[in-house]
Backbone bond lengths (Angstrom), bond angles and torsions (degrees), N, CA, C in turn:
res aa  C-N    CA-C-N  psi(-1)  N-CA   C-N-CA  omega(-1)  CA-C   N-CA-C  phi
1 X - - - 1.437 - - 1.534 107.58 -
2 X 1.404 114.06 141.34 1.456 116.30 170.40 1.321 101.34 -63.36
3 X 1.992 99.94 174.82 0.756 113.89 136.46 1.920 159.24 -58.47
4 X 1.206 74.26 -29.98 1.429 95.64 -178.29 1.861 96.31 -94.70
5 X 1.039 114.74 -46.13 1.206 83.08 163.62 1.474 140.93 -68.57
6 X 1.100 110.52 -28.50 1.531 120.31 168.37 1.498 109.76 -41.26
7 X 1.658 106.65 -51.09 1.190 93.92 -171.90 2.015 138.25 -87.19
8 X 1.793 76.58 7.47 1.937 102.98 175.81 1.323 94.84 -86.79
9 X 1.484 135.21 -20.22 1.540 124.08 -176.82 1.288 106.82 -107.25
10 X 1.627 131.93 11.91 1.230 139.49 160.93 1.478 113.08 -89.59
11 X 1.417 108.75 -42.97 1.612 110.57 168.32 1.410 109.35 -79.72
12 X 1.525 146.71 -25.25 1.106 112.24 153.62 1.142 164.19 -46.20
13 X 1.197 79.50 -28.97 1.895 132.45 176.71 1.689 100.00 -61.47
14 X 1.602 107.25 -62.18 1.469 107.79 -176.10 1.468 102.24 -57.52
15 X 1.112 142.20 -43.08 1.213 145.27 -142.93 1.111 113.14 -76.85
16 X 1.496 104.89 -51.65 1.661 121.73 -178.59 1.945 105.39 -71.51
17 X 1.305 120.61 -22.49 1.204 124.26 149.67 1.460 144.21 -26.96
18 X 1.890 88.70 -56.59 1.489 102.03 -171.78 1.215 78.19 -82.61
19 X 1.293 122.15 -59.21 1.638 125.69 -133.61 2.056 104.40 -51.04
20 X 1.496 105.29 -24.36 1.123 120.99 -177.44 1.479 106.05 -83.68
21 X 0.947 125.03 -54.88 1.649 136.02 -166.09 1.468 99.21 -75.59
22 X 1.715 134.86 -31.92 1.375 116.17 177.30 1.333 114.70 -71.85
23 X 1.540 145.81 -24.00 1.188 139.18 176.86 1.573 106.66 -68.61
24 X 1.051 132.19 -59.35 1.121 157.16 -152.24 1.827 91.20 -67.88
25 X 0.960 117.27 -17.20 1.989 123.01 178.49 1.228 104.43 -76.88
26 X 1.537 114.98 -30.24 1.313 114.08 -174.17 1.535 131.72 -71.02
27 X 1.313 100.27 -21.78 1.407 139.60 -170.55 1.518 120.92 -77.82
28 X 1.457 99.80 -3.34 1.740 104.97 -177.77 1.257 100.25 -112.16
29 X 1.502 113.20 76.39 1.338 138.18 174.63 1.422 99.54 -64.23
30 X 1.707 138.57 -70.67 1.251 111.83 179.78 1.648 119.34 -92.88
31 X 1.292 105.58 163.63 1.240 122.83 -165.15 1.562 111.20 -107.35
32 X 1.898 103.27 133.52 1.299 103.36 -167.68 1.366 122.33 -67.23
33 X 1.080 120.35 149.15 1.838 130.65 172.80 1.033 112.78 -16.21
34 X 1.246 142.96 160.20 1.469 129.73 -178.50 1.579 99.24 -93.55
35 X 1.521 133.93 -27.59 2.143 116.45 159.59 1.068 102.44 -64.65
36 X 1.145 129.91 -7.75 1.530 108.16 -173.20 1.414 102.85 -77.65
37 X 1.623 105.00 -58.64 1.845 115.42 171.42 1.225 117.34 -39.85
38 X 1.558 116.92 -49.21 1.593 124.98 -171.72 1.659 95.79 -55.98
39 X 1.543 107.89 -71.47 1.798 96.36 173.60 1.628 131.68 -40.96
40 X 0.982 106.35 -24.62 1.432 98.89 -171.33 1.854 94.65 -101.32
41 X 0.747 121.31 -29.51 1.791 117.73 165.95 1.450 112.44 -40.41
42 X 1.895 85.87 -61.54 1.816 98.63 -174.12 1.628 106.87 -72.57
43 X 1.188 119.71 -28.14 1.667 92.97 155.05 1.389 131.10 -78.38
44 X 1.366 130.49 -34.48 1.698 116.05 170.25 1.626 105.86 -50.35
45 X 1.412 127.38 -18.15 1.457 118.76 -177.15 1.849 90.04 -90.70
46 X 1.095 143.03 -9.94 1.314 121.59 168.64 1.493 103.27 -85.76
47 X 0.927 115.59 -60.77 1.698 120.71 -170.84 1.182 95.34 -35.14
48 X 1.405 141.24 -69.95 1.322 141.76 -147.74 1.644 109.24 -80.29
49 X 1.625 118.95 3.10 1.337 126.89 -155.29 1.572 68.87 -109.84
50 X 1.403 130.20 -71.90 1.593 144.06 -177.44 1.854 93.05 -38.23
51 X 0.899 119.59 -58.48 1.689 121.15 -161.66 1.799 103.29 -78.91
52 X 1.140 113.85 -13.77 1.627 127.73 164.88 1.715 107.32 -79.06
53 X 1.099 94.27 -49.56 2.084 100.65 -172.26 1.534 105.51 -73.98
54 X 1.310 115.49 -2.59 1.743 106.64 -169.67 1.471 93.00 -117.96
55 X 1.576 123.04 -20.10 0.969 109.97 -152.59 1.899 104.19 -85.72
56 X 1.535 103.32 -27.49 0.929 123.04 -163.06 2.102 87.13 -85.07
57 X 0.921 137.62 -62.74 1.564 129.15 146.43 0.941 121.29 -5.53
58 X 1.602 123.53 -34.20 1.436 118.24 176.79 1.342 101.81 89.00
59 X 1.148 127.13 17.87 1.204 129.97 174.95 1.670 128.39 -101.65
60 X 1.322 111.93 75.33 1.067 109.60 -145.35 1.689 124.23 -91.75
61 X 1.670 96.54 -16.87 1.551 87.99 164.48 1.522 129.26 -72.33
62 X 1.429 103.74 -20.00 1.374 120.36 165.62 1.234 116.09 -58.61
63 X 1.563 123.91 -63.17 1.307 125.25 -176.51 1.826 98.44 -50.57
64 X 1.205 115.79 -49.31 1.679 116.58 -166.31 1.462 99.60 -37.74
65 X 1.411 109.28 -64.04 1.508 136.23 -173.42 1.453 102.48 -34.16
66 X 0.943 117.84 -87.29 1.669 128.20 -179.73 1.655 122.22 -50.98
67 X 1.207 108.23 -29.17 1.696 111.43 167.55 1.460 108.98 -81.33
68 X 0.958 113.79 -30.20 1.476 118.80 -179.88 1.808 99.87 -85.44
69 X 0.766 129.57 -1.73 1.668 126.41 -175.31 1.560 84.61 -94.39
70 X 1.462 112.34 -66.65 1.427 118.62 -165.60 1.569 113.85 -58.18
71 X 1.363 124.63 -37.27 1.521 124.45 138.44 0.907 110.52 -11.44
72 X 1.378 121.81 -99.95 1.496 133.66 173.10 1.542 126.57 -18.28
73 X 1.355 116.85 -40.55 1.368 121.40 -176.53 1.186 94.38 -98.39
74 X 1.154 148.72 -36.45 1.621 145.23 179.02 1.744 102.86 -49.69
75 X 1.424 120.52 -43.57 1.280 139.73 -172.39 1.643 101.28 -54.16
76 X 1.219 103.95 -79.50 1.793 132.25 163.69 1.673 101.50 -34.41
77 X 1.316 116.53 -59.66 1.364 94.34 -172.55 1.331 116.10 -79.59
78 X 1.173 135.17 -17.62 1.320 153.72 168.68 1.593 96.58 -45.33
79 X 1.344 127.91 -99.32 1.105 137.20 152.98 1.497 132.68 12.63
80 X 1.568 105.38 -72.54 1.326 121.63 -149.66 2.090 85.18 -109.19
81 X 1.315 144.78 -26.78 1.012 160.71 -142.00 1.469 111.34 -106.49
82 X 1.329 104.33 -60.91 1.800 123.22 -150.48 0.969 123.35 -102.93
83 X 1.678 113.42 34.43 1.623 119.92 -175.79 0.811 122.52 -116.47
């Protein structure tokens, strides 16, 4: 496989991702408990405390790792949290 193709079946890939995952946002009609939110708040503030301490380490696949987790839960709590 090329390159270039490799990388037209990597963006398809993303595409069919979102295209799947944006309907499916709509769908979190009820909203989690409010400990449930408080926990998952107080972890995007660790992750990003972890993705601050590595980043500054120079450690950067680490930092990626952990900002991108807290991404993820920022998403979720956004969503499922903030209504």
């Amino acid at each position: 496989m090329t390159e270039q193709r490799g990388n037209k079946i990597k963006k398809l890939i993303a595409i069919l991702a979102v295209a799947l995952a944006i309907p499916t946002m709509g769908f979190a009609e009820e909203q989690y408990p409010k400990e449930i939110c408080k926990q998952m708040y107080d972890t995007i503030g660790v992750f990003l405390q972890i993705a601050d301490k590595a980043w500054k380490s120079q450690d950067e696949e680490k930092a990626l790792l952990y900002s991108t987790a807290a991404a993820n839960y920022a998403i979720v709590y956004e969503t499922t949290c903030k209504r």
